[in-house]
C-alpha positions in Angstrom: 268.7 208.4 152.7 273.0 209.0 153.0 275.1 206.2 153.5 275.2 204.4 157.0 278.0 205.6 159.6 280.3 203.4 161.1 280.8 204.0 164.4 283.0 201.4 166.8 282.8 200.8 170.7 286.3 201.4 172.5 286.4 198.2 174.1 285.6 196.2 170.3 288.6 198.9 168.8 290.8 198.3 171.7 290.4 194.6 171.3 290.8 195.0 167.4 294.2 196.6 168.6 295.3 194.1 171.0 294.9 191.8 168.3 296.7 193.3 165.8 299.7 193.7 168.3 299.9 189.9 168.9 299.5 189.3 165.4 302.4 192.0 164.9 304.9 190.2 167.2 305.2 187.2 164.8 305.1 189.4 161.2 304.5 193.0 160.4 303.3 192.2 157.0 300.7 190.2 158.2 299.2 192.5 160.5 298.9 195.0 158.0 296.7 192.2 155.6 294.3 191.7 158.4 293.7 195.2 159.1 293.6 196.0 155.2 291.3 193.0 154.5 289.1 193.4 157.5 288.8 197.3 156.9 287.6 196.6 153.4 284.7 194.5 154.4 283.9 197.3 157.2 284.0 199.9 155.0 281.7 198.1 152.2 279.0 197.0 155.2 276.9 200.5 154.4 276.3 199.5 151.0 274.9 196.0 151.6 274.8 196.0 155.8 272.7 192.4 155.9 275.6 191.2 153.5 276.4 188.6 156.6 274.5 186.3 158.5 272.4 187.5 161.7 274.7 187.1 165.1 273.8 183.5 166.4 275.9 184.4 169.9 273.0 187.7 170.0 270.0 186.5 172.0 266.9 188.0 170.6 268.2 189.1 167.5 265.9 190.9 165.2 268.0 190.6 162.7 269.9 193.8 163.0 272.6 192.4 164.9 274.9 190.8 162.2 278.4 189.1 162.6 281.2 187.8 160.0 284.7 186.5 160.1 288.1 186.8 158.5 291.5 185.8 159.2 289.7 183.9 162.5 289.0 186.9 164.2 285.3 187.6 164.7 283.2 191.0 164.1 280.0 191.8 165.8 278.1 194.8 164.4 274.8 196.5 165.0 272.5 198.0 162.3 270.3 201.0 162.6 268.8 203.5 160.1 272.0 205.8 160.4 274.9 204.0 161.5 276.7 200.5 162.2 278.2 199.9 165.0 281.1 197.9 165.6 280.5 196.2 169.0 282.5 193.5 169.6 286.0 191.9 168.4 287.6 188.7 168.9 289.5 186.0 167.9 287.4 183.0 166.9 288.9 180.6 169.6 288.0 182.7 172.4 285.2 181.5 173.7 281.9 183.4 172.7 280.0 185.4 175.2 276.0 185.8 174.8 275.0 189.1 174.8 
């Protein structure tokens, strides 16, 4: 079996976006930490995608919807036998939505 794609929703990669624009305003150096240090964990998900902790905001979660956080921003991925999807993004003081 080849390595799992990773494949983002627009509305979780426009929201990444958003939040590296705020983030941005107050220091350009910093934005570019978050997006290396998130990327990194991203792009090391296909080799271990159950790495992180099932999604407790996913209601009847098999398992296969997954979640982790870094530099208080929040990532919501999906796992399937080909790809991982990104599917939501936000920071950790929004408030959560079920899904």
């Amino acid at each position: 079996m080849g390595e799992k794609e990773i494949i983002w929703d627009v509305k979780a990669r426009n929201t990444f976006n958003r939040l590296i624009d705020h983030i941005k305003k107050d220091s350009f150096q910093s934005a570019e930490n978050v997006i290396e240090d998130i990327f990194k964990i991203i792009d090391d998900l296909p080799d271990n995608p159950e790495k992180f902790n099932a999604d407790k905001f996913k209601t009847e979660n098999d398992g296969n919807f997954r979640a982790f956080e870094k530099h208080s921003i929040r990532i919501a991925y999906f796992i399937t036998e080909t790809h991982i999807r990104i599917l939501r993004v936000r920071h950790i003081k929004q408030e959560p939505k079920q899904y």
